[in-house]
C-alpha positions, 0 to 999 in steps of 0.5 A: 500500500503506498504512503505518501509524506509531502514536505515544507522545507523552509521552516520544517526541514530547514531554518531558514529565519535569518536568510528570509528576514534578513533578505526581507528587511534589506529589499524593503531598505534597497527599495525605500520603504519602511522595513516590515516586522519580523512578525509581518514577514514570517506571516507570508513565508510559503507563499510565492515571492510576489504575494508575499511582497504584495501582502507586505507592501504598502497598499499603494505600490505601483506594479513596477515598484513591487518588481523591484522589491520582488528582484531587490528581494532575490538580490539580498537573499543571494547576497546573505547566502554568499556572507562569510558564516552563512549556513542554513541548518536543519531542524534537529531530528529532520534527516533522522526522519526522512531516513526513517520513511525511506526505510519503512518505503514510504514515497516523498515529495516536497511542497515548497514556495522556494524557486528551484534555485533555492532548491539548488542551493539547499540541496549544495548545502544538505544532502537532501536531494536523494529523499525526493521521490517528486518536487514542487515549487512555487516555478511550477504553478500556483503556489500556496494555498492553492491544493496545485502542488500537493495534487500534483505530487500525488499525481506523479507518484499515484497516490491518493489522498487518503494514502497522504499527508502534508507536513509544514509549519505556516498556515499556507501549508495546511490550509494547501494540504486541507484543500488537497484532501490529504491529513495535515501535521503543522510543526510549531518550530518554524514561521507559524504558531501552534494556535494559528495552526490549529485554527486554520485545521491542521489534524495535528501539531508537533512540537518535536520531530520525535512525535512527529515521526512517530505519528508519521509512522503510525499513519503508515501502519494504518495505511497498511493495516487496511 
């Protein structure tokens, strides 16, 4: 019977908080408008890159003027990755995790509002890439909250709904995964907080990869029970 575990990566798999609100803060500067606050900015990880900048921009900004912010956004973000000390780690326990699934045959695939450069660039830094069976991206069609990137890892792997689950930590993630049919597990280390998780519908919320994995590997005997 097949189980499929679709994941987030920034703030689920990877710490990316210093990449993105230091990037964030330096666009808005680069670009002379008023920096947004760090609980602003964490509120939009997960969307694509030019719905988060339209959230977090005035109202008033000119199309042309949320292109620059959007390319003075992807300017910073390379530039922090390429500052001496830069690294990205992983949240403890993440690999253990995504080892443990490839062991017991599970399928991955990954949901992501990153680009496929950043994708890239994880991979460079983390040997990640040989636990993805597919990969979605916010290059690839509608991003977050729209169900497209969990339909279509369960397309390319022939899952059904019922044999999957999402895991993210933003509200973009479960409310994406609910739209797709599929369980949702929020994780409360990343962008999001427990509540806001909760109130948007996530099936659970973990707080450690530990109850994480176990959870993970009780659906899967269920799965296989049936």
């Amino acid at each position: 019977m097949l189980k499929l575990a679709i994941w987030d990566m920034d703030g689920t798999i990877v710490d990316s908080r210093d990449v993105i609100l230091t990037a964030m803060t330096r666009a808005f500067e680069a670009c002379d408008l008023a920096p947004p606050s760090h609980d602003q900015t964490r509120r939009i990880v997960g969307l694509s890159l030019h719905d988060g900048c339209r959230i977090l921009a005035p109202d008033t900004i000119s199309d042309a003027k949320l292109e620059d912010l959007v390319c003075a956004y992807r300017d910073a973000f390379i530039l922090r990755r390429t500052e001496p000390g830069f690294f990205e780690p992983l949240y403890d326990g993440a690999m253990e995790t995504l080892q443990r699934l490839r062991e017991d045959n599970w399928l991955i695939a990954m949901a992501t509002g990153k680009s496929h450069r950043g994708i890239r660039a994880i991979f460079e830094m983390h040997p990640l890439e040989s636990y993805f069976d597919t990969i979605w991206c916010a290059d690839d069609g509608p991003g977050k909250p729209h169900p497209f990137m969990v339909e279509q890892a369960m397309g390319a792997l022939g899952a059904a709904p019922h044999q999957s689950l999402m895991i993210g930590d933003a509200i973009h993630d479960i409310n994406m995964g609910n739209a797709a049919g599929v369980r949702t597990l929020g994780v409360s280390w990343g962008f999001g907080t427990a509540q806001e998780l909760e109130e948007v519908g996530a099936h659970e919320v973990h707080h450690t990869y530990a109850t994480l994995k176990d959870s993970l590997l009780a659906f899967g005997q269920a799965i296989g029970n049936q």
